[in-house]
N, C-alpha and C positions, 0 to 999 in steps of 0.2 A: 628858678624863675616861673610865676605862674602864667600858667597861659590861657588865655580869652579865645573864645569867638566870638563875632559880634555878627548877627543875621538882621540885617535890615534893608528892604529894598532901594529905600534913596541912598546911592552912589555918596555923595558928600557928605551926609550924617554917617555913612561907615566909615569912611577916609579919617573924616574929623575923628572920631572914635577910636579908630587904628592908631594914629597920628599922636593922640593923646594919650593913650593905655601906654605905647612904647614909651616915652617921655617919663613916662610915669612908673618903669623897670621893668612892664610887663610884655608877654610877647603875645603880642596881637594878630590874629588872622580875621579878615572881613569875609564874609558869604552875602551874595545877593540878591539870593533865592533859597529856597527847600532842597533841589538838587546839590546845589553846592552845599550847602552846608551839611547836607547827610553823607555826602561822600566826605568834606573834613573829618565831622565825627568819625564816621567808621578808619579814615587812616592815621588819626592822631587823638591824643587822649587830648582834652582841655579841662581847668579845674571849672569855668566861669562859663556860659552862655548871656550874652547881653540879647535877647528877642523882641523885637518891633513885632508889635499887634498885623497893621495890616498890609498887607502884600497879597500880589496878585499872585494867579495859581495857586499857592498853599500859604494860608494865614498862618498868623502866629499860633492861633488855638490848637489847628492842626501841626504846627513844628513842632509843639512843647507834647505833646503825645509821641512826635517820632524820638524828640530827646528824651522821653522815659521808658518808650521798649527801649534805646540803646543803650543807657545806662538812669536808672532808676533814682538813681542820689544823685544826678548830674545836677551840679548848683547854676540855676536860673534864675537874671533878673528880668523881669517886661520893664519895656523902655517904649513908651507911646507918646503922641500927644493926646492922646485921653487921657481923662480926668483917673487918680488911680482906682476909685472906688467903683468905675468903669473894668478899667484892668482888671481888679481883683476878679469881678465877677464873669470877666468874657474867661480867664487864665489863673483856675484856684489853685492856688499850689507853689506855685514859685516863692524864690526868699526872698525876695523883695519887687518894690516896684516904682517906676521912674517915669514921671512927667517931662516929658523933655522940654517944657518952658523953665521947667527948676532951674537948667543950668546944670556947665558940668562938673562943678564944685560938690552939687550935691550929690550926683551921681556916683564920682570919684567915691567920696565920705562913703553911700553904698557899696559900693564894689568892693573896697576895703575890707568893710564893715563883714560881709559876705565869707570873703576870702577867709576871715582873721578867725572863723566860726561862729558867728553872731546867732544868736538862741532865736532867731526870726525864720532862720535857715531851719534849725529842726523842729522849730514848732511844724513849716509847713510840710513837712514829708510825715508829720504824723498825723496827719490827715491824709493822706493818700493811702 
């Protein structure tokens, strides 16, 4: 079973995420914050990070650096409501990226897509 984290500071768009990932075979864990989610990482391996742009205390730009010192190939999607050409440019590097007005039909189709090895995923770490 693969397993997600999902780092977003609104409470309910993690829940719904959580909520929906299981449903969907995978085993989900929610983070709130930076702390929490850096203490997940360090005690459990995850295949996927799902990371929201903005949050208080430590943004997203700044998480997606903490999730490449702890593991470098860790496959990360940005999940904002910014526009993603927005995303791209706050957060270069990640395998994909997610407007959360898409809907989360599309996002699923992403995370899949991600998981399955999708050539988006290694385009972006070869640029890093």
């Amino acid at each position: 079973m693969k397993k997600i984290l999902i780092i977003d500071d609104e409470q309910r768009i993690g829940q719904s995420y959580t909520r929906l990932l299981s449903e969907e075979g995978f085993e989900a864990k929610y983070a709130s914050g930076a702390k929490e989610a850096t203490n997940l990482l360090i005690r459990e391996p995850f295949d996927l990070v799902l990371l929201d742009i903005n949050m208080p205390e430590v943004d997203g730009k700044a998480m997606y650096e903490v999730i490449r010192e702890y593991d470098r190939h860790m496959k990360v999607i940005v999940s904002s409501v910014y526009p993603i050409e927005d995303q791209v440019q706050s957060i270069l590097g990640a395998c994909a990226y997610h407007n959360k007005s898409q809907g989360v039909d599309i996002l699923m189709a992403k995370i899949k897509e991600v998981l399955d090895g999708g050539d988006a995923c290694k385009d972006s770490h070869s640029l890093r």
